[in-house]
Structure formats: structure tokens, C-alpha cells
Short mmCIF file of the C-alpha atoms (twelve columns), coordinates in Angstrom:
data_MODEL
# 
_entry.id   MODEL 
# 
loop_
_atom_site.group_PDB 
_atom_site.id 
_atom_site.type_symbol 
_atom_site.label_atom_id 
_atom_site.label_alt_id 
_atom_site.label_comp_id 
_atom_site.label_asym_id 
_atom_site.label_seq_id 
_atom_site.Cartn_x 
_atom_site.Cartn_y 
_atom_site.Cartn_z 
_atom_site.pdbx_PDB_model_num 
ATOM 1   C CA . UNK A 1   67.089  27.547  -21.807 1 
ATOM 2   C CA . UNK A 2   64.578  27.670  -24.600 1 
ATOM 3   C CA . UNK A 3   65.461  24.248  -25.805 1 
ATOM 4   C CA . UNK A 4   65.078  22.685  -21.908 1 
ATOM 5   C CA . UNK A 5   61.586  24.693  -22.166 1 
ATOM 6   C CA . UNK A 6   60.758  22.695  -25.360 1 
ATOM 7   C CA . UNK A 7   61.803  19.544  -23.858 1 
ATOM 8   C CA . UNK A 8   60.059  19.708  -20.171 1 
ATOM 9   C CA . UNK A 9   56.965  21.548  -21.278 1 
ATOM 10  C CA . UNK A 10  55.706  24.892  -20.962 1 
ATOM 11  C CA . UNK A 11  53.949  24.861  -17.117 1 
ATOM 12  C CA . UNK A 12  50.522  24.775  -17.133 1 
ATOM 13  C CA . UNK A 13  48.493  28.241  -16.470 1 
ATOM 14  C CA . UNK A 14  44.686  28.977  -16.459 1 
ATOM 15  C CA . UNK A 15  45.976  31.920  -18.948 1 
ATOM 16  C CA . UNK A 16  47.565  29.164  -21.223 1 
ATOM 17  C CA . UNK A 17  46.264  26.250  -20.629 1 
ATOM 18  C CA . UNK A 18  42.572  26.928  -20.390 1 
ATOM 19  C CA . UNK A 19  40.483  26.660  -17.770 1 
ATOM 20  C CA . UNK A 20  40.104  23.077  -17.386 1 
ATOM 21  C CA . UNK A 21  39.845  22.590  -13.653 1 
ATOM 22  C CA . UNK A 22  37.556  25.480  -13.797 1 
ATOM 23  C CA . UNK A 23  34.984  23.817  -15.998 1 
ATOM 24  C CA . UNK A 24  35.113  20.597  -14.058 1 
ATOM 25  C CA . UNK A 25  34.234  22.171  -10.704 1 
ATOM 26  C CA . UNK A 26  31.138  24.054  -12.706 1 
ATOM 27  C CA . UNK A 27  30.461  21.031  -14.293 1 
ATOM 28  C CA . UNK A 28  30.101  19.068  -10.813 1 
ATOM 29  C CA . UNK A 29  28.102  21.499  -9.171  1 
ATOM 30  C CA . UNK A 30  25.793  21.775  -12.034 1 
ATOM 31  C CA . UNK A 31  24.822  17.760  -12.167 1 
ATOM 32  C CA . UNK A 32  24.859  18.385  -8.118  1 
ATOM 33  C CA . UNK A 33  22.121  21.110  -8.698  1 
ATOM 34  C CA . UNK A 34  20.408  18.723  -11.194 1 
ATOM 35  C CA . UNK A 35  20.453  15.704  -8.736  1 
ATOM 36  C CA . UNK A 36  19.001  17.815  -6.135  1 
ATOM 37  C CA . UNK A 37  16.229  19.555  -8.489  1 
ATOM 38  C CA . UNK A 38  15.342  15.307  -9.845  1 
ATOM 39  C CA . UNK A 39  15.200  14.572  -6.320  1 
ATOM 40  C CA . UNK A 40  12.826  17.893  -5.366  1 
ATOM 41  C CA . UNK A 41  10.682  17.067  -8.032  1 
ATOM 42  C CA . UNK A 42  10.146  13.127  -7.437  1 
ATOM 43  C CA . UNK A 43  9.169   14.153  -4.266  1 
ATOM 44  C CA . UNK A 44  6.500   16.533  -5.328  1 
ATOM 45  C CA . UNK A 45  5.268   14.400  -7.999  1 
ATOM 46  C CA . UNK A 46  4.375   11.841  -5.412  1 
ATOM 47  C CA . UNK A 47  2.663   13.944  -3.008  1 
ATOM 48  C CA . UNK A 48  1.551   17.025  -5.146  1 
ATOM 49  C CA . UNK A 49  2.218   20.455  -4.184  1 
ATOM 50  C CA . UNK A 50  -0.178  20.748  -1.768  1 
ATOM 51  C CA . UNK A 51  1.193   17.295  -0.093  1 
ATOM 52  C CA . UNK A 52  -1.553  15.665  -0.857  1 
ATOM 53  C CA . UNK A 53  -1.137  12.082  -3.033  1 
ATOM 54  C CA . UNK A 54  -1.898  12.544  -6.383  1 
ATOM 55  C CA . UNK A 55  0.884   13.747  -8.184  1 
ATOM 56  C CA . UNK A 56  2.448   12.116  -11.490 1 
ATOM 57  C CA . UNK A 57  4.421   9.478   -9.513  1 
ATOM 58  C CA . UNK A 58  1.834   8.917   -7.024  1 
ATOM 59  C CA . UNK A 59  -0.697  8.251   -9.794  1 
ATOM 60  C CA . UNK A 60  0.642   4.635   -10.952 1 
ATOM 61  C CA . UNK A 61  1.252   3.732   -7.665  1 
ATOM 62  C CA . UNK A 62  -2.118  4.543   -6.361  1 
ATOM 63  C CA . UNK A 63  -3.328  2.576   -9.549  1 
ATOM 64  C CA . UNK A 64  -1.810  -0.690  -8.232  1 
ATOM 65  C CA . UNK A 65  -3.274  -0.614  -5.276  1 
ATOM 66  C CA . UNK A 66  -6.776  -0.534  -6.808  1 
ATOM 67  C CA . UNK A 67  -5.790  -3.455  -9.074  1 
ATOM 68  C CA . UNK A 68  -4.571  -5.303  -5.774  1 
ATOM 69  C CA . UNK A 69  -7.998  -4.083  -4.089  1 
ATOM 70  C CA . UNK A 70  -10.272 -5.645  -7.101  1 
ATOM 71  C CA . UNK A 71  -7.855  -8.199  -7.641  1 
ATOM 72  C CA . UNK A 72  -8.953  -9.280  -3.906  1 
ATOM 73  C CA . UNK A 73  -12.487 -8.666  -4.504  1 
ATOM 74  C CA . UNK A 74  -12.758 -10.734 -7.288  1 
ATOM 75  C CA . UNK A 75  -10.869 -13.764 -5.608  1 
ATOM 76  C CA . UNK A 76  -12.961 -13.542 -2.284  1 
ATOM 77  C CA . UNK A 77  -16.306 -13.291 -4.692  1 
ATOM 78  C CA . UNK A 78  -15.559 -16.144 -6.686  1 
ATOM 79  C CA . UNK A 79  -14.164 -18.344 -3.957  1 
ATOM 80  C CA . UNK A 80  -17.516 -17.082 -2.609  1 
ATOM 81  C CA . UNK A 81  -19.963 -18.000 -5.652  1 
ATOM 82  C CA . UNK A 82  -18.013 -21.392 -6.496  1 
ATOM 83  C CA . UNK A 83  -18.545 -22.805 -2.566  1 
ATOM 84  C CA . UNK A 84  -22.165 -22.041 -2.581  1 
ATOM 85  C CA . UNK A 85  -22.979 -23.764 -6.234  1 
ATOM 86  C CA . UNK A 86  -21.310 -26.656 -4.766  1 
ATOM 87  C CA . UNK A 87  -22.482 -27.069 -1.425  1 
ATOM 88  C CA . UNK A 88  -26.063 -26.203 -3.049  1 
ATOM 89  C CA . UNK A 89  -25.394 -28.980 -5.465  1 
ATOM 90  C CA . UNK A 90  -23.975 -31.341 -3.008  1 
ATOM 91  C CA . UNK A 91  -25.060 -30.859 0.190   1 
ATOM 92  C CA . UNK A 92  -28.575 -29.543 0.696   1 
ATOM 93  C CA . UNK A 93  -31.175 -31.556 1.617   1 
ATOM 94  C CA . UNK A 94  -28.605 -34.217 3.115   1 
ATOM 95  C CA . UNK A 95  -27.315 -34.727 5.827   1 
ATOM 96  C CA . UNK A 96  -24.682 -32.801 7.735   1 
ATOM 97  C CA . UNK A 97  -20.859 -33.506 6.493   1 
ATOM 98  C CA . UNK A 98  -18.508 -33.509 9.982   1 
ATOM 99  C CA . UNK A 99  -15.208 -32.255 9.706   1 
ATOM 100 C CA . UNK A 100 -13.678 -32.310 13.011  1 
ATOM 101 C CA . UNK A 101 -16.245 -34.383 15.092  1 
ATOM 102 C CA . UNK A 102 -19.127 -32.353 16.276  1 
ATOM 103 C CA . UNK A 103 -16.796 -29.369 16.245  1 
ATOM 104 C CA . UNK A 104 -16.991 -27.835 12.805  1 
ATOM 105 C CA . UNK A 105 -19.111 -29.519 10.042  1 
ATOM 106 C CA . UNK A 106 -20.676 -28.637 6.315   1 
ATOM 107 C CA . UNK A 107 -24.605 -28.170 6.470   1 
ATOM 108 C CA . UNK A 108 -26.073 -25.818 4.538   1 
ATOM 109 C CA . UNK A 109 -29.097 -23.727 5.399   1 
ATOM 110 C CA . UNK A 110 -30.455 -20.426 3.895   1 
ATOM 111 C CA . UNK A 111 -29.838 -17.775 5.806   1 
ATOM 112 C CA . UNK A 112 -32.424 -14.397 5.376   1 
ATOM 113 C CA . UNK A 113 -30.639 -12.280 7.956   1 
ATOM 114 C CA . UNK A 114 -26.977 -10.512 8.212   1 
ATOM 115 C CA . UNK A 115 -24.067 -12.145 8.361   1 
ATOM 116 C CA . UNK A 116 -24.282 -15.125 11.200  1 
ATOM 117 C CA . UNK A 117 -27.772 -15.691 10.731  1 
ATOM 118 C CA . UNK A 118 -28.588 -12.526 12.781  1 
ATOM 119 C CA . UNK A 119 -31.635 -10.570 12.164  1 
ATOM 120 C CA . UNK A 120 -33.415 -12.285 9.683   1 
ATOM 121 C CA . UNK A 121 -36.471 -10.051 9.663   1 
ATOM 122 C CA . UNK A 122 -34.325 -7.230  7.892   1 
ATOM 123 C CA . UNK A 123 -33.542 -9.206  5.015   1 
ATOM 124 C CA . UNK A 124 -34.438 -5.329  2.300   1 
ATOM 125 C CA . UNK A 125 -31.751 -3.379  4.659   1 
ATOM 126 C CA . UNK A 126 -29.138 -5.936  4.704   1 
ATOM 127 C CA . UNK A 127 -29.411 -5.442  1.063   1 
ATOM 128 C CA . UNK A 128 -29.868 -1.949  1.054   1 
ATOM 129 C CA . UNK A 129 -26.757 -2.020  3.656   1 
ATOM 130 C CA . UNK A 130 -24.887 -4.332  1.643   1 
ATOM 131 C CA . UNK A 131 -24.917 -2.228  -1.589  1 
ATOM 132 C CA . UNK A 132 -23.929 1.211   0.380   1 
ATOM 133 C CA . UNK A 133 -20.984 -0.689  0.925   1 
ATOM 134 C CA . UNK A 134 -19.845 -1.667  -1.971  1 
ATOM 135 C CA . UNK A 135 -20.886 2.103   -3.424  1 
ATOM 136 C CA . UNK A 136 -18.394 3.517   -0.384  1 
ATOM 137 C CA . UNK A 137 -15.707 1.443   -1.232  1 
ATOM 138 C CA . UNK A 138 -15.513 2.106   -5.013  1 
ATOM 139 C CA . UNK A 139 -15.786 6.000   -3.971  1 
ATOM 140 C CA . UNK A 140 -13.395 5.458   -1.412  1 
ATOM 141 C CA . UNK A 141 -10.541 3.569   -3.912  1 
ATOM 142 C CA . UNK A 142 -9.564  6.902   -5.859  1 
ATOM 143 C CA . UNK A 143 -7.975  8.050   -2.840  1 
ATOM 144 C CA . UNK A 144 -5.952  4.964   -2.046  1 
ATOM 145 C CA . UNK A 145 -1.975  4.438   -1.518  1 
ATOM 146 C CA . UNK A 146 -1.603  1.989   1.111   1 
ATOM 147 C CA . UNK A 147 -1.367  -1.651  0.109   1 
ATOM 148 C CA . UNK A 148 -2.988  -3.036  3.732   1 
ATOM 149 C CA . UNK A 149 -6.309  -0.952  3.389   1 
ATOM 150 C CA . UNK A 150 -6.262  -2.500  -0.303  1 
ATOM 151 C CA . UNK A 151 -6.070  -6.248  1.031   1 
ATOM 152 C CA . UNK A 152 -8.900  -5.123  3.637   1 
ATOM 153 C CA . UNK A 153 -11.941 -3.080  1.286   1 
ATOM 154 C CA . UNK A 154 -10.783 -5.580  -1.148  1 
ATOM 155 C CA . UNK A 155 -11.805 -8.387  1.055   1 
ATOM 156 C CA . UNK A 156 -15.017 -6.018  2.190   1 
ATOM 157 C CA . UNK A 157 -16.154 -5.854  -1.029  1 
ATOM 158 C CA . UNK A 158 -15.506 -9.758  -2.227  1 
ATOM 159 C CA . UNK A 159 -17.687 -10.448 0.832   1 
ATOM 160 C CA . UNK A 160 -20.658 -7.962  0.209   1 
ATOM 161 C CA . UNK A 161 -20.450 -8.963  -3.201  1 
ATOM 162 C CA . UNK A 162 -21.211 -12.522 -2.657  1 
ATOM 163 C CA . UNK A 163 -23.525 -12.161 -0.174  1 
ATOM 164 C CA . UNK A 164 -25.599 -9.378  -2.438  1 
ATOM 165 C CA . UNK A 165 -25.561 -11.843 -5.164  1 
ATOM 166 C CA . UNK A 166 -27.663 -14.321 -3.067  1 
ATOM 167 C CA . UNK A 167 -30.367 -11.587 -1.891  1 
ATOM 168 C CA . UNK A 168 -30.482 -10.359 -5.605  1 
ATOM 169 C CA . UNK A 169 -30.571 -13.958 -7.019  1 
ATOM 170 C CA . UNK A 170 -32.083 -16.367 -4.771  1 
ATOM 171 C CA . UNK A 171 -35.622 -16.946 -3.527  1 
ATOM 172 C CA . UNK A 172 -38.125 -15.702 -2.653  1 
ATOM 173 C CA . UNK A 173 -37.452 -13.019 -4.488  1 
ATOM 174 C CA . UNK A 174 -35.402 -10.134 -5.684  1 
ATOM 175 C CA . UNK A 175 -33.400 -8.232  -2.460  1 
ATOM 176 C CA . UNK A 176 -35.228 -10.648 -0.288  1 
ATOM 177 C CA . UNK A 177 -33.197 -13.727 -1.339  1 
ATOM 178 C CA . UNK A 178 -31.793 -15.990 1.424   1 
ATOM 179 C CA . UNK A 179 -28.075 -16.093 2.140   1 
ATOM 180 C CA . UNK A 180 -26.286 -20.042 1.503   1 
ATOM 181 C CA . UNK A 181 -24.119 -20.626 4.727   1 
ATOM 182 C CA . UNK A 182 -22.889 -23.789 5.332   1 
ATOM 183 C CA . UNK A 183 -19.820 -23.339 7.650   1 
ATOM 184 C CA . UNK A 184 -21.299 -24.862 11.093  1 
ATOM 185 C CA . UNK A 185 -18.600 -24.864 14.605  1 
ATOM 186 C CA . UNK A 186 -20.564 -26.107 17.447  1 
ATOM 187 C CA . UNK A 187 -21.862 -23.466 19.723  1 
ATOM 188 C CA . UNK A 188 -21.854 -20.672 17.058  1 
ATOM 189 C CA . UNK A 189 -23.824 -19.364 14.503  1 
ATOM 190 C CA . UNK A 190 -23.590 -20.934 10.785  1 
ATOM 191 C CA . UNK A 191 -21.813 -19.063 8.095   1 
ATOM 192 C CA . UNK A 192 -20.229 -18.433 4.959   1 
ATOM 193 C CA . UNK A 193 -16.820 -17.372 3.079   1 
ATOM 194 C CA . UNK A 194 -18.291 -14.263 2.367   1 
ATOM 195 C CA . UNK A 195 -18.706 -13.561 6.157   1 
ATOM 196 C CA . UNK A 196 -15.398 -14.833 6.771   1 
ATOM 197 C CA . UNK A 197 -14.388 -12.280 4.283   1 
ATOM 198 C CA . UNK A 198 -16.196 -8.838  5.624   1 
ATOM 199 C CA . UNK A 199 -14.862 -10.213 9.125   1 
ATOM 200 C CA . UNK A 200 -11.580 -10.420 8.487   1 
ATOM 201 C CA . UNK A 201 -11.665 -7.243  6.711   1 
ATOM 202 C CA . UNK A 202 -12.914 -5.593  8.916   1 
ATOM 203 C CA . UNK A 203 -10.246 -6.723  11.613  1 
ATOM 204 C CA . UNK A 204 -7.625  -5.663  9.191   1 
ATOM 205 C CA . UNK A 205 -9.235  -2.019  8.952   1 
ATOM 206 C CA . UNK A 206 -9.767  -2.017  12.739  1 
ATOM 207 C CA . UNK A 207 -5.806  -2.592  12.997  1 
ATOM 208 C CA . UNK A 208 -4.687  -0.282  10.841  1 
ATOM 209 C CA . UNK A 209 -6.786  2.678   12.468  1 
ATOM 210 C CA . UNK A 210 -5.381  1.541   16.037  1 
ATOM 211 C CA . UNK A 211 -1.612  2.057   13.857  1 
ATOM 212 C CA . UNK A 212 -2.517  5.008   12.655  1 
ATOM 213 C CA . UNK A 213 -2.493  4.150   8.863   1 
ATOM 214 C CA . UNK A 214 -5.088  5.956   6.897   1 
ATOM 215 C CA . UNK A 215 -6.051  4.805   3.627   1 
ATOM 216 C CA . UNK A 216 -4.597  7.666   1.306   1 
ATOM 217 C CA . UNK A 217 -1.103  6.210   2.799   1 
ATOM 218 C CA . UNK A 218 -0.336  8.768   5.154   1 
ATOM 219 C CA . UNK A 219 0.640   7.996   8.901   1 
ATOM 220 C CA . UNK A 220 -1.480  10.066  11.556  1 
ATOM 221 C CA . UNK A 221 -1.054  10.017  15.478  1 
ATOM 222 C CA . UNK A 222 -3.633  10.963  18.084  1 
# 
């Protein structure tokens, strides 16, 4: 009997043969408690304990989207400043370049008013206007998380941008300058990139309050 023992093995017993089994099952429900506690935490680093953006995760992501929202700015600026130095270069003082027909054509006037060539006799509070703006929107980009609202202040603030640079910079004088707009359909009021810029910005913030997106990222319904 003892030598059959020797031969099949002695049986395996939690007294005798440890407690293997035993120290798996801790062992799973330990990395189970640690999954859940990583999980608990990424959560609360993104929105902060108070559930608020802001937290450790939420930090570099919020980064990103300012980089995407000056990243924007500066494209719709430059695009901006380039057009102007070339259509002041090339085409004022000539004639009219058509495009399509009489439908859209290149002529560029100087425009003292808003955007659209409307009230020109405010020229000082367009600027004055114009600079709130951009002021608001660098306030406003510490709180931001959501990649649309980004793509729209960023394209707000390209467009005041350019168009402050003109009332700064051009004649007849300093926050009195006239606006270059040279984008002319027929039957509507000449403009520029710029304005093409705050407009479609501002459609893109106008949908994103009718979805309920607010710029911090989080999703509200009325």
C-alpha cells in the first residue's frame, strides 16, 4: 500500500498541498478590485470631483482643443492678411475682376463699417466691439473640451483678428482704419474672408447651442 502511495502520489489537500487555489481566487479578485479602482479614478481625473472638467486627464485634453482653437485662428488670420496684401497690390484702383459673370467678382473697396459694409459711421465701436471679442474668447478657452466650439471661436477670432488689424493699421488712422473687402456677388453687400470667417462661426456656435453642446464639453437639454 505504501509503495502504490509512492507511485500514484499522495492526493492533493489544502493541509498538504498549500493553498494554491486559494491564492489564485484572492489574487483575481484583487487585480478585479484594482481594475475597478483604475477605472474609478480615470473617471474622476477627467471630470474632477466635483464633475466639473478639469481634472488630471481632462487637463491635456482640454489643452488640445486650445491648440486646435489657435491653430484655426491663426489659419483664418493669415488666409485673411495674405488676400488683402494681394488684392491691395493687385487689384485696387482697377477694374473689377469677374468670376462667374456678373454674379460674383473681385473689386476691392475699403470698407469703414462692420462686417458687409454696414454701419460705417461706427467705425471706434466696431473696433472697440471687435477687441471685446477677441478678449471673451481667450477668457472663454480655459474652460474648453469640445472640439466643435474650438473650430467655431477659433474661426471667431481668425476673423476679428483680421479685420482689427485693418482698423488698427490702415488709414485714416489708428481704430478708424477702413476694412479691405473685395468679395462682390451681385445683389449683396461686398466682403471679406474675415467676414466669411465670424459668419460661419457664428453658424457653427448657433448649431451647437440648438444641440445642446456647451463649450466645457458637457451635453445640456432644455
Amino acid at each position: 500500500m505504501a509503495e502504490a502511495e509512492r507511485i500514484i502520489g499522495t492526493p492533493d489537500i489544502p493541509e498538504a498541498a498549500g493553498s494554491g487555489p486559494e491564492e489564485a481566487r484572492e489574487q483575481a479578485a484583487a487585480d478585479d478590485a484594482s481594475a475597478r479602482a483604475e477605472a474609478e479614478s480615470g473617471e474622476s481625473g477627467e471630470t474632477g470631483e466635483s464633475g466639473e472638467p478639469g481634472g488630471p486627464a481632462a487637463r491635456p485634453r482640454g489643452r488640445r482643443r486650445i491648440a486646435v482653437l489657435f491653430s484655426v485662428a491663426a489659419f483664418a488670420y493669415a488666409l485673411d492678411l495674405v488676400s488683402k496684401l494681394i488684392v491691395v497690390a493687385k487689384l485696387e484702383h482697377h477694374a473689377p475682376v469677374r468670376l462667374i459673370g456678373d454674379w460674383l467678382q473681385l473689386e476691392a473697396i475699403r470698407n469703414a463699417g462692420a462686417a458687409f459694409s454696414f454701419g460705417e459711421a461706427y467705425t471706434v465701436i466696431f473696433t472697440v466691439i471687435a477687441a471685446a471679442v477677441i478678449v471673451v474668447i481667450a477668457r472663454l478657452a480655459r474652460k474648453l473640451y469640445s472640439l466643435p466650439w474650438a473650430i467655431a471661436l477659433g474661426l471667431l477670432l481668425g476673423g476679428a483678428l483680421g479685420n482689427l488689424t485693418d482698423r488698427v493699421f490702415r488709414a485714416p488712422g489708428v481704430f478708424k482704419g477702413a476694412v479691405v473687402d473685395f468679395i462682390s456677388p451681385k445683389h449683396f453687400a461686398v466682403f471679406n474672408l474675415a467676414d466669411s470667417a465670424i459668419v460661419c462661426g457664428g453658424i457653427l456656435i448657433v448649431l451647437l447651442s440648438f444641440r445642446g453642446l456647451d463649450p466645457d464639453g458637457s451635453v445640456h437639454k432644455d
